[in-house]
KOLGU-4560 file (N, C-alpha, C; in nm, 3 decimals, padded with zeros to 5 digits):
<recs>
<n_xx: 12.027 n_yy: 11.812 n_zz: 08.113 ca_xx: 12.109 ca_yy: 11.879 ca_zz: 08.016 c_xx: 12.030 c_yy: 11.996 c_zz: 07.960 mol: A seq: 1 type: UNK>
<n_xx: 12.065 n_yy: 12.075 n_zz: 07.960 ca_xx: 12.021 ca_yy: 12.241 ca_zz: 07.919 c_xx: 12.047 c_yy: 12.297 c_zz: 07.762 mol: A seq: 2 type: UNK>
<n_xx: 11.948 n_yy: 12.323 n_zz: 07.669 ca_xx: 12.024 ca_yy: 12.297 ca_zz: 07.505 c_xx: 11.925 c_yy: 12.461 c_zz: 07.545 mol: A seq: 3 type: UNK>
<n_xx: 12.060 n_yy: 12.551 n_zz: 07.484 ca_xx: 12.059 ca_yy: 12.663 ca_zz: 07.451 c_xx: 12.003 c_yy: 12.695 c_zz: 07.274 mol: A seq: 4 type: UNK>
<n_xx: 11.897 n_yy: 12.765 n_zz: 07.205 ca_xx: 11.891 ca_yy: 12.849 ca_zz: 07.119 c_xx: 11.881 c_yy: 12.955 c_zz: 07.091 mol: A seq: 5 type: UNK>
<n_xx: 11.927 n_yy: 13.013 n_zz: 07.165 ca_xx: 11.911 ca_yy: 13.187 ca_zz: 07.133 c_xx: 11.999 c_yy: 13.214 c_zz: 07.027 mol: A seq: 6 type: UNK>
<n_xx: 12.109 n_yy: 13.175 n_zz: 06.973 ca_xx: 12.242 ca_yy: 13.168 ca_zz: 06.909 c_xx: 12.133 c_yy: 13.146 c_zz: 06.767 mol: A seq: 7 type: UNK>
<n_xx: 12.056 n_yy: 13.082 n_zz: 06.744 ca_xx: 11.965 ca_yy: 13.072 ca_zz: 06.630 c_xx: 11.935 c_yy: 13.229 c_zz: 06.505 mol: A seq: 8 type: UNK>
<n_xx: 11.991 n_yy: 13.220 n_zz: 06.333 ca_xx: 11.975 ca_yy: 13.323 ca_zz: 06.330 c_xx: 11.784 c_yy: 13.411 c_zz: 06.276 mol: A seq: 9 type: UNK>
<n_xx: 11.716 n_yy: 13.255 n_zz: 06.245 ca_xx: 11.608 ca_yy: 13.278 ca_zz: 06.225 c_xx: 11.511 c_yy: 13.231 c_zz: 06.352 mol: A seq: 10 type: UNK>
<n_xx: 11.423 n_yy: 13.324 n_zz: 06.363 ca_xx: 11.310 ca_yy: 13.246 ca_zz: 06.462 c_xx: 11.234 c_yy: 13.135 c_zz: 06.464 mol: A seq: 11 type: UNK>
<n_xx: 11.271 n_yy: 13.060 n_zz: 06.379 ca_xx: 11.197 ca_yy: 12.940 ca_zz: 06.338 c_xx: 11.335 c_yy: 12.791 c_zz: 06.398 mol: A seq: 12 type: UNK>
<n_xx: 11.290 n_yy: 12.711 n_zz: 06.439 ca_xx: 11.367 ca_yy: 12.606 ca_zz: 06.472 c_xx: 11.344 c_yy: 12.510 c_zz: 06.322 mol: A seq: 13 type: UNK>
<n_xx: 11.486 n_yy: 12.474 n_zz: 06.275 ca_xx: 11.481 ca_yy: 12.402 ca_zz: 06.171 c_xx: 11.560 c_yy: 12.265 c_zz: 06.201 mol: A seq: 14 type: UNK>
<n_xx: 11.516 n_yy: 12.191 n_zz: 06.094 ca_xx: 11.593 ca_yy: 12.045 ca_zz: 06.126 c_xx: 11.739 c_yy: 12.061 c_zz: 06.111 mol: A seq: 15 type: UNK>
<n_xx: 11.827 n_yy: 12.137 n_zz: 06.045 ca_xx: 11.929 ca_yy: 12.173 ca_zz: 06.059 c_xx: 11.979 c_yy: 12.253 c_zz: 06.167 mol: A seq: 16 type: UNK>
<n_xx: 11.884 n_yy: 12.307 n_zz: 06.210 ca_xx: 11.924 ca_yy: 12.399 ca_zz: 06.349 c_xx: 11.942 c_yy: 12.277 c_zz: 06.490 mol: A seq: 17 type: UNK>
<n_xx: 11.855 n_yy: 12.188 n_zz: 06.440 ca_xx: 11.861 ca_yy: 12.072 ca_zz: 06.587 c_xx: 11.983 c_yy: 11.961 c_zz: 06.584 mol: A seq: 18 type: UNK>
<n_xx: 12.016 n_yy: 11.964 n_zz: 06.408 ca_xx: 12.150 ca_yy: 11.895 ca_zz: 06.407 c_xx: 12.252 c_yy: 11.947 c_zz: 06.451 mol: A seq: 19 type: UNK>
<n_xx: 12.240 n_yy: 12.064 n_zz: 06.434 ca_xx: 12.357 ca_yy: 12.137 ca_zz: 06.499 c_xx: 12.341 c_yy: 12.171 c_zz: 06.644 mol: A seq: 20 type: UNK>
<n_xx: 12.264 n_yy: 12.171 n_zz: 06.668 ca_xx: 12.245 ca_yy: 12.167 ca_zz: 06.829 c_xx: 12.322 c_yy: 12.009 c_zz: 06.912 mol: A seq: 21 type: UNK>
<n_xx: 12.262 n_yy: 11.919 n_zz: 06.836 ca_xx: 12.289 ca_yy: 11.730 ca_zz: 06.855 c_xx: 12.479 c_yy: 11.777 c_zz: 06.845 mol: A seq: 22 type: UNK>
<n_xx: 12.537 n_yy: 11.824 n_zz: 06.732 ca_xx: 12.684 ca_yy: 11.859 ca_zz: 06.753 c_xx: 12.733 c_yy: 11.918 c_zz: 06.848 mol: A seq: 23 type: UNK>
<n_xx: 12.683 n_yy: 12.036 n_zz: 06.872 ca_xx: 12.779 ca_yy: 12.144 ca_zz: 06.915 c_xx: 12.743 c_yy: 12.100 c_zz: 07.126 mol: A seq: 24 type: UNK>
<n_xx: 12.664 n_yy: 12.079 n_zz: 07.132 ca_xx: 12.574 ca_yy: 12.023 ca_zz: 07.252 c_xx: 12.613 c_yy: 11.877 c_zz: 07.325 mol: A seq: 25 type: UNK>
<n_xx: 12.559 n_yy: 11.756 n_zz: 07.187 ca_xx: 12.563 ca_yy: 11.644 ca_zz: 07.252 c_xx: 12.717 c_yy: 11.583 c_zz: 07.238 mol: A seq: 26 type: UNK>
<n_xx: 12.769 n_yy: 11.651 n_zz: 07.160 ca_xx: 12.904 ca_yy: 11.602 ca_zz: 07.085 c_xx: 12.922 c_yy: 11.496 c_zz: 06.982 mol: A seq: 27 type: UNK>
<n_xx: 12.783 n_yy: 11.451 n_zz: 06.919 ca_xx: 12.814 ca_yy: 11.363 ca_zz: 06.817 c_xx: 12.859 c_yy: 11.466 c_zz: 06.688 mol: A seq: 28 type: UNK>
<n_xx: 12.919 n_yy: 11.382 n_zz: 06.582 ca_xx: 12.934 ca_yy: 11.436 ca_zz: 06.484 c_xx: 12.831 c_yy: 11.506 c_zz: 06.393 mol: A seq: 29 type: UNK>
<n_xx: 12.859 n_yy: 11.559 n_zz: 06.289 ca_xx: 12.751 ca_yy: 11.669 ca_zz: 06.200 c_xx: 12.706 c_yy: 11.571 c_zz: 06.118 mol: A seq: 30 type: UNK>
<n_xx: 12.765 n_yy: 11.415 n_zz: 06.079 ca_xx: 12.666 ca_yy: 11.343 ca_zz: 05.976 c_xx: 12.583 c_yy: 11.256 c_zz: 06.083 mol: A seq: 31 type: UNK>
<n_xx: 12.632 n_yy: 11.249 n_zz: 06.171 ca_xx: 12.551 ca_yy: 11.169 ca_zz: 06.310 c_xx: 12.408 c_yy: 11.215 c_zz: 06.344 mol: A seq: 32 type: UNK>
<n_xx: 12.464 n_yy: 11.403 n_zz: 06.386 ca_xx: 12.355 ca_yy: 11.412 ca_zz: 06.387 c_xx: 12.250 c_yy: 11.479 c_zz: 06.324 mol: A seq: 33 type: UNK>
<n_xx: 12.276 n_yy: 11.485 n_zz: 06.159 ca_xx: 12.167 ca_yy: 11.497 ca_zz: 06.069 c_xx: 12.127 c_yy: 11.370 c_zz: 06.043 mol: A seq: 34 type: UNK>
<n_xx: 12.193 n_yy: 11.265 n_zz: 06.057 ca_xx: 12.079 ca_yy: 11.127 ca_zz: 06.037 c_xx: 11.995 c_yy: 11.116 c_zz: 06.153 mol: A seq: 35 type: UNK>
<n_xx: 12.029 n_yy: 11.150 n_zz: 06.275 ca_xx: 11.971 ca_yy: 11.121 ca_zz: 06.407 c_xx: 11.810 c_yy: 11.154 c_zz: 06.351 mol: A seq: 36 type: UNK>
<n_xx: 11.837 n_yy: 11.330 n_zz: 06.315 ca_xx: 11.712 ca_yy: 11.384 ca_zz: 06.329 c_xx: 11.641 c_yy: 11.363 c_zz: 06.229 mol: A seq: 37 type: UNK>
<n_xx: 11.671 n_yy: 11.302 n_zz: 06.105 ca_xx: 11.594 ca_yy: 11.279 ca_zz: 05.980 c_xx: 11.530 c_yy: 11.130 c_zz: 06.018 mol: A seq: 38 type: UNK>
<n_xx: 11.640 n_yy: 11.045 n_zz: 06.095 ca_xx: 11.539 ca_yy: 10.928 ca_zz: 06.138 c_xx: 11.438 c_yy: 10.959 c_zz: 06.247 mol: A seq: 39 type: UNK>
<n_xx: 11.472 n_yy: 11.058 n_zz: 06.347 ca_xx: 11.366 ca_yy: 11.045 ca_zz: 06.418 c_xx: 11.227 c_yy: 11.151 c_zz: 06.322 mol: A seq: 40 type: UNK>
<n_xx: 11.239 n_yy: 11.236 n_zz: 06.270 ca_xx: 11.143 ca_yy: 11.257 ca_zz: 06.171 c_xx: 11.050 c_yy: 11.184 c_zz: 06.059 mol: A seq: 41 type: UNK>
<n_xx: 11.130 n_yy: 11.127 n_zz: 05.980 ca_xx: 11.110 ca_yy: 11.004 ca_zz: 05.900 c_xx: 11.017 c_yy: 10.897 c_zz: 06.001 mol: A seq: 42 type: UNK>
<n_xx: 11.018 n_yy: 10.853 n_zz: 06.110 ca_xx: 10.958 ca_yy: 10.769 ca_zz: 06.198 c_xx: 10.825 c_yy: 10.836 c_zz: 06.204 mol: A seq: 43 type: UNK>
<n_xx: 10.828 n_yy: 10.960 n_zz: 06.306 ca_xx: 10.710 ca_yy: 11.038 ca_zz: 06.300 c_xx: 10.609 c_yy: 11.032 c_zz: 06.164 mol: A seq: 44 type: UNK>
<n_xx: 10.630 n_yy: 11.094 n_zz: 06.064 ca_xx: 10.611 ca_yy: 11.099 ca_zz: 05.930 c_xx: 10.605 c_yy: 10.995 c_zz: 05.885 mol: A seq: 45 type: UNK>
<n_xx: 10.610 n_yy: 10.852 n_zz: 05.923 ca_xx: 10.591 ca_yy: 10.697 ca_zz: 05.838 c_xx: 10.474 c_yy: 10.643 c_zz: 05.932 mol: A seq: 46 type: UNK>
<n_xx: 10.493 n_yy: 10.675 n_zz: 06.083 ca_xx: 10.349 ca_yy: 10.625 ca_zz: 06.138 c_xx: 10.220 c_yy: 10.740 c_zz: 06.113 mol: A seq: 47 type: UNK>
<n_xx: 10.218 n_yy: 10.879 n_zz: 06.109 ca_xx: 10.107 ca_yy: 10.970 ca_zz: 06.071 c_xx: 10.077 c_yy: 10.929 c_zz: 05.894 mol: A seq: 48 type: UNK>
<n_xx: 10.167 n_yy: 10.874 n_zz: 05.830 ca_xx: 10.148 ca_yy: 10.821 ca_zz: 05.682 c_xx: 10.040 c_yy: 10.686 c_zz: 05.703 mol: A seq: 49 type: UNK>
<n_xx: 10.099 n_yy: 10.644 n_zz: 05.793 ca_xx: 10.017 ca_yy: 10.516 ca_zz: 05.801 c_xx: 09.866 c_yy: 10.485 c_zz: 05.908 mol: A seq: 50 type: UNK>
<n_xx: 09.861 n_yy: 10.620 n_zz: 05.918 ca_xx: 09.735 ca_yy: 10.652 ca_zz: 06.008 c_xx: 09.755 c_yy: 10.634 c_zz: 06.141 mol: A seq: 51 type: UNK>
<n_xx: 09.867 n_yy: 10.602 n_zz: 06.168 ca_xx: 09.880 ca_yy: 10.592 ca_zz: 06.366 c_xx: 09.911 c_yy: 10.742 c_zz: 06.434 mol: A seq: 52 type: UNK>
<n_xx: 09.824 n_yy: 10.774 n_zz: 06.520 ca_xx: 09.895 ca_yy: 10.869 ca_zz: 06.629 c_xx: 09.978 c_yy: 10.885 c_zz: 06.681 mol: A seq: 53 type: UNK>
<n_xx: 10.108 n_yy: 11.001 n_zz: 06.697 ca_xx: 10.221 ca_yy: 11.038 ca_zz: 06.736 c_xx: 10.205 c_yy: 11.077 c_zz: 06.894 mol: A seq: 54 type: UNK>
<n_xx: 10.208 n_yy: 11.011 n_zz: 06.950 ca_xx: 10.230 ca_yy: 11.093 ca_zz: 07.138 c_xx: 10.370 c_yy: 11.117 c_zz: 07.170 mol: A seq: 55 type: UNK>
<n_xx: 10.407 n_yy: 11.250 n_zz: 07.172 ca_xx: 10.524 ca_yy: 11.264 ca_zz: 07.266 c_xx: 10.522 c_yy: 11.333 c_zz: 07.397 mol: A seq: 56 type: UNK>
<n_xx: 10.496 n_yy: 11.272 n_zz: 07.517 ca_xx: 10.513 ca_yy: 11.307 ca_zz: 07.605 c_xx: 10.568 c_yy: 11.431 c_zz: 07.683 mol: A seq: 57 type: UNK>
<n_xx: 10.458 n_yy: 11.494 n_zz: 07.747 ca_xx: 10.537 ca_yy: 11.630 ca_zz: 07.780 c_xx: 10.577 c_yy: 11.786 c_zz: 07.652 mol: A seq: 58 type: UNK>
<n_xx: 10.534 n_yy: 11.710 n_zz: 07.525 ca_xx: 10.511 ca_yy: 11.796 ca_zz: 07.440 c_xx: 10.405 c_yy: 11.800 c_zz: 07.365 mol: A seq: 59 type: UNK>
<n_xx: 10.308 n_yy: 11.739 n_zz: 07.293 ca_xx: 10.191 ca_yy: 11.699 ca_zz: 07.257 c_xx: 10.127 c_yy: 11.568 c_zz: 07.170 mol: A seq: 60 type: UNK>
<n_xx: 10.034 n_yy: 11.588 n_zz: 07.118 ca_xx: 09.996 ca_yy: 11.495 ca_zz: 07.001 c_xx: 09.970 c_yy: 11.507 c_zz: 06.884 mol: A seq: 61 type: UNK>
<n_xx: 09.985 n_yy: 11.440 n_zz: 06.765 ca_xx: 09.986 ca_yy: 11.439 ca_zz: 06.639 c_xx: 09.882 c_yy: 11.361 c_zz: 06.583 mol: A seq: 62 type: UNK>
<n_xx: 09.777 n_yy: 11.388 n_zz: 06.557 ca_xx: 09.641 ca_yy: 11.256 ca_zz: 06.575 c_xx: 09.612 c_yy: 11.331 c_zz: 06.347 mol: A seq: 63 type: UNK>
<n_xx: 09.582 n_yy: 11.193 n_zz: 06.309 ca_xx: 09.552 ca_yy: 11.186 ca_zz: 06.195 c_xx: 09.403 c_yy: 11.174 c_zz: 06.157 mol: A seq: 64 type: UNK>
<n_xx: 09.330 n_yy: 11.235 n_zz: 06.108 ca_xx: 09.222 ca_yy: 11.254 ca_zz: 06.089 c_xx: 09.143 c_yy: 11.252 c_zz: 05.984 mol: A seq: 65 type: UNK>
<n_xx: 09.030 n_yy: 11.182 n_zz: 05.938 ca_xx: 08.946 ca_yy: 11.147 ca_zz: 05.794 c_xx: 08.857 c_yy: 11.320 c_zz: 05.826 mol: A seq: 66 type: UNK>
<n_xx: 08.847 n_yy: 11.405 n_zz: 05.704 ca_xx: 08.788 ca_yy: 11.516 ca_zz: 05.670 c_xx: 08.659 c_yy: 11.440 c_zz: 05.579 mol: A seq: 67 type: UNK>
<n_xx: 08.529 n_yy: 11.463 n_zz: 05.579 ca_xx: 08.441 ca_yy: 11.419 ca_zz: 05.519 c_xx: 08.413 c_yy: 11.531 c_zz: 05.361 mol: A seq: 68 type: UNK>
<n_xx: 08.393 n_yy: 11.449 n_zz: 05.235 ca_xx: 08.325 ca_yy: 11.536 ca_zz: 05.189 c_xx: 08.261 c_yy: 11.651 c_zz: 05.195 mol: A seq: 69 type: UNK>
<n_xx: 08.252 n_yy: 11.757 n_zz: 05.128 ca_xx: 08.132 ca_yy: 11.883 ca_zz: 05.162 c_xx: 08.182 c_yy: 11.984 c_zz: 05.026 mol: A seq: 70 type: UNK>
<n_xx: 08.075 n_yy: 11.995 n_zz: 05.032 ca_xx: 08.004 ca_yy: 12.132 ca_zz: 04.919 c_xx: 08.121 c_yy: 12.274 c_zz: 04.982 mol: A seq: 71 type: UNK>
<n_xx: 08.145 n_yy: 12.317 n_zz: 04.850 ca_xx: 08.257 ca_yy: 12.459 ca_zz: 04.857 c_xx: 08.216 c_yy: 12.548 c_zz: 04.762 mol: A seq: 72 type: UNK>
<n_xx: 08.313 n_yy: 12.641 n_zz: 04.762 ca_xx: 08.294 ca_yy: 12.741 ca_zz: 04.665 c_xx: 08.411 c_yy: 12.827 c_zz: 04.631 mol: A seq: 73 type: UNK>
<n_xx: 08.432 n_yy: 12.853 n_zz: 04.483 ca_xx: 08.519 ca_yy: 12.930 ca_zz: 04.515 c_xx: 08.503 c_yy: 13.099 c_zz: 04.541 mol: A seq: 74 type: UNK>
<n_xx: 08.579 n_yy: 13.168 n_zz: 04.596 ca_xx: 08.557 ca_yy: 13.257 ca_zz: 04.659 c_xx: 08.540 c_yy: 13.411 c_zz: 04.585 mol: A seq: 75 type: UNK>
<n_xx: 08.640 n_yy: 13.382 n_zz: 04.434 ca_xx: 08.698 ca_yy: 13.474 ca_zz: 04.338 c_xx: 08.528 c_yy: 13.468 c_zz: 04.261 mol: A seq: 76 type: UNK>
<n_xx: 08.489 n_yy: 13.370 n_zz: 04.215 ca_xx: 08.355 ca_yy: 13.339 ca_zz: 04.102 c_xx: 08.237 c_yy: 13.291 c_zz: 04.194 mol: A seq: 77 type: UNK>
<n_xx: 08.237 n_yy: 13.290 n_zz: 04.280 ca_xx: 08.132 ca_yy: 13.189 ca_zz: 04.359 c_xx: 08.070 c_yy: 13.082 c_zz: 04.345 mol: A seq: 78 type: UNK>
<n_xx: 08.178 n_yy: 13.045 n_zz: 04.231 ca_xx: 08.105 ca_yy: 12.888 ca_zz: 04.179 c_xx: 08.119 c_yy: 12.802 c_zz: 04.246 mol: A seq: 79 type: UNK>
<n_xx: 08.018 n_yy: 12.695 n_zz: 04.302 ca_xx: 08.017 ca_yy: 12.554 ca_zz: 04.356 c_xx: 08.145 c_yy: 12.472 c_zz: 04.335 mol: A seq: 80 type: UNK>
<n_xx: 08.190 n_yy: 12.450 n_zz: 04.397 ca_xx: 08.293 ca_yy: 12.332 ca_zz: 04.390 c_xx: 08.301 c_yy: 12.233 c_zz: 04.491 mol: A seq: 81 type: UNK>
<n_xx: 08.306 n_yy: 12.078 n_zz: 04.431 ca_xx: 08.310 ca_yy: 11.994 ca_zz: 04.534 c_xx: 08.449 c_yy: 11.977 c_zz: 04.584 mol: A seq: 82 type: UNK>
<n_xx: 08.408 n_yy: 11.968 n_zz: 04.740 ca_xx: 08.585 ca_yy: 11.932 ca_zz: 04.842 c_xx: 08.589 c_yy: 11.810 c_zz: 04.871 mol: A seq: 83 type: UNK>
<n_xx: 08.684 n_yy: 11.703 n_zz: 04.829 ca_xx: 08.711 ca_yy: 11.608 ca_zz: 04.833 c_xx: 08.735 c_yy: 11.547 c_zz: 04.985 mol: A seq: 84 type: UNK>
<n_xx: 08.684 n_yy: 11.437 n_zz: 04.999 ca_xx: 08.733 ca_yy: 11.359 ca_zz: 05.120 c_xx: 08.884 c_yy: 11.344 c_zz: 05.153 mol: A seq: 85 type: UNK>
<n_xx: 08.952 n_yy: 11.417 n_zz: 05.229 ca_xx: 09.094 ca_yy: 11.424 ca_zz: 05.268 c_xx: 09.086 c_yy: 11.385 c_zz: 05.440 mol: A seq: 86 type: UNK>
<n_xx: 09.284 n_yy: 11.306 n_zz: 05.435 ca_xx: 09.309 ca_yy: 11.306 ca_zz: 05.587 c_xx: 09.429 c_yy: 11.444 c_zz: 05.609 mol: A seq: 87 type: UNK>
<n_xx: 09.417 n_yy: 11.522 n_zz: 05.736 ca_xx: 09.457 ca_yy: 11.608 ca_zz: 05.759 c_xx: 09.535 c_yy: 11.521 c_zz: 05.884 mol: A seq: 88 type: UNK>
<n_xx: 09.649 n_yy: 11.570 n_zz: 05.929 ca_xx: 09.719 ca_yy: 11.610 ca_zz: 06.052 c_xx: 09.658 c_yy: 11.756 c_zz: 06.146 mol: A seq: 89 type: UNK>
<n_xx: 09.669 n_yy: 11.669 n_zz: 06.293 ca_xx: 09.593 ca_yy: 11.781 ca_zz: 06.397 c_xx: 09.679 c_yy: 11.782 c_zz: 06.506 mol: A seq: 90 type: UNK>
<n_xx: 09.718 n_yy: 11.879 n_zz: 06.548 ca_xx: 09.875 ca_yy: 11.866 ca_zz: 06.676 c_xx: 09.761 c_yy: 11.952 c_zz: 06.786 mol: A seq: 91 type: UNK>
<n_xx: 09.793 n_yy: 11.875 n_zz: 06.900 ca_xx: 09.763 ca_yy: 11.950 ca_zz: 07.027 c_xx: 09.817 c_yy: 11.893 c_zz: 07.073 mol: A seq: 92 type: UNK>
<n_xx: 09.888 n_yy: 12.047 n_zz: 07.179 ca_xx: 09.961 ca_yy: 12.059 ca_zz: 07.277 c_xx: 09.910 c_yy: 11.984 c_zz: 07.436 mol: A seq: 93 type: UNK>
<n_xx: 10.023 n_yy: 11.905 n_zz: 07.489 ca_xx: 10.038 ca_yy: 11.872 ca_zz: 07.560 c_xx: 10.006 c_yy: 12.024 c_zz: 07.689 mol: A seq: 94 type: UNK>
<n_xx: 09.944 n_yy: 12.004 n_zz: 07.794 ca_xx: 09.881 ca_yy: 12.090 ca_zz: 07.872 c_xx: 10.035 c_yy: 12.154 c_zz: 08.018 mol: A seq: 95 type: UNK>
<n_xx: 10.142 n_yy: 12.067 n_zz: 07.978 ca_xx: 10.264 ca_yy: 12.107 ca_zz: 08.064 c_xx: 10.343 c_yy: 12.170 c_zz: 07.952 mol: A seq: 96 type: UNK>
<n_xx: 10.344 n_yy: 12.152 n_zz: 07.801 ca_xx: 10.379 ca_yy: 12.259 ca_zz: 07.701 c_xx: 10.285 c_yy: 12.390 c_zz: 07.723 mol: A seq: 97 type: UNK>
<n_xx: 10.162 n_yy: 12.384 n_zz: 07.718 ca_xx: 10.079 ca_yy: 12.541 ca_zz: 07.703 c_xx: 10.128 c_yy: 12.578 c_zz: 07.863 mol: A seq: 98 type: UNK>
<n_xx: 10.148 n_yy: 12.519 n_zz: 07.990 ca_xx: 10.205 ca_yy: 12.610 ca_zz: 08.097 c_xx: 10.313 c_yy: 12.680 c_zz: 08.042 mol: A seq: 99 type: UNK>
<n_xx: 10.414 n_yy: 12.617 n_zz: 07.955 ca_xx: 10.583 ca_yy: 12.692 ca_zz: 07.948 c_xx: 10.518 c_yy: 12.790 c_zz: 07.904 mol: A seq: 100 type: UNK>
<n_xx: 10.436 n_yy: 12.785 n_zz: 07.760 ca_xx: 10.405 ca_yy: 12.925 ca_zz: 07.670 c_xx: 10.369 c_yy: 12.994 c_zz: 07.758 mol: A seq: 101 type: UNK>
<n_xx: 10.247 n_yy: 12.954 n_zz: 07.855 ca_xx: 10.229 ca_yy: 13.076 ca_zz: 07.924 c_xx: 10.311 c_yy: 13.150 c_zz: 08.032 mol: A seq: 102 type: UNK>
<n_xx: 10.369 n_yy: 13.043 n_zz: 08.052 ca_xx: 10.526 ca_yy: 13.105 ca_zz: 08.151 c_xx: 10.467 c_yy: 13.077 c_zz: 08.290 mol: A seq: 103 type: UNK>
<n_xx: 10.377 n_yy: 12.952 n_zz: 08.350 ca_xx: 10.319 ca_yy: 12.947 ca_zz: 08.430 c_xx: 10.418 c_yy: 12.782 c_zz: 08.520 mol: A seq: 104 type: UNK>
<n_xx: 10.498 n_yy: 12.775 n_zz: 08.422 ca_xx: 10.645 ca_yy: 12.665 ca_zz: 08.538 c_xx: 10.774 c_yy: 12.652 c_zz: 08.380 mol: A seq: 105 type: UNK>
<n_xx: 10.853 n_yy: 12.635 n_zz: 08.492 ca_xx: 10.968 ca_yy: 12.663 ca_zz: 08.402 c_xx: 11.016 c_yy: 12.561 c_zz: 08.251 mol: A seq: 106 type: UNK>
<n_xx: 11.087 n_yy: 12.609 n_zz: 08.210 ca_xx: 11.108 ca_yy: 12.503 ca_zz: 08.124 c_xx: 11.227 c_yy: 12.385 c_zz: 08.174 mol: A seq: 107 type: UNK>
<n_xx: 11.218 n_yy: 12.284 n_zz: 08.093 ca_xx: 11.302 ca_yy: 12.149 ca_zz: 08.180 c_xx: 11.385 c_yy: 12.132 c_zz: 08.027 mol: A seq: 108 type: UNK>
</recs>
């Protein structure tokens, strides 16, 4: 199945832009498929909450990560400031996604 966006009026793909794609495309309805995509989001977003890694196949990974303490500064005063121990989100691309970008096999 072939899902067209060029019809998109911003360059950015939004979760409303994919519900309406799930309509106009798959033929479910418009409350169908804004729950579709908020549950499959919400899923994503409840296991990276809970520290598990996201693999989606053929597009990339979502790996959750402990940032260690370290000495900062701010940039305006140059005063010392300590940076707190935080977990960050880290996405890398799946290596048959960076072919499409580079336009090196088609898209599916």
């Amino acid at each position: 199945m072939d899902f067209s966006v060029e019809s998109l009026e911003t360059p950015a793909l939004t979760k409303a832009h994919l519900a309406e794609l799930l309509f106009e495309q798959i033929g479910l309805n418009k409350r169908e498929s804004k729950d579709m995509i908020d549950a499959f989001f919400d899923l994503i977003s409840g296991r990276l909450v809970n520290g598990h890694d996201v693999k989606i196949s053929g597009f990339g990974n979502y790996q959750i990560r402990t940032k260690a303490p370290r000495p900062g500064r701010n940039p305006r005063t140059g005063e010392a400031i300590p940076i707190e121990a935080r977990r960050v989100v880290t996405f890398h691309a799946s290596h048959k996604l960076k072919d499409q970008i580079q336009g090196d096999s088609p898209a599916t």
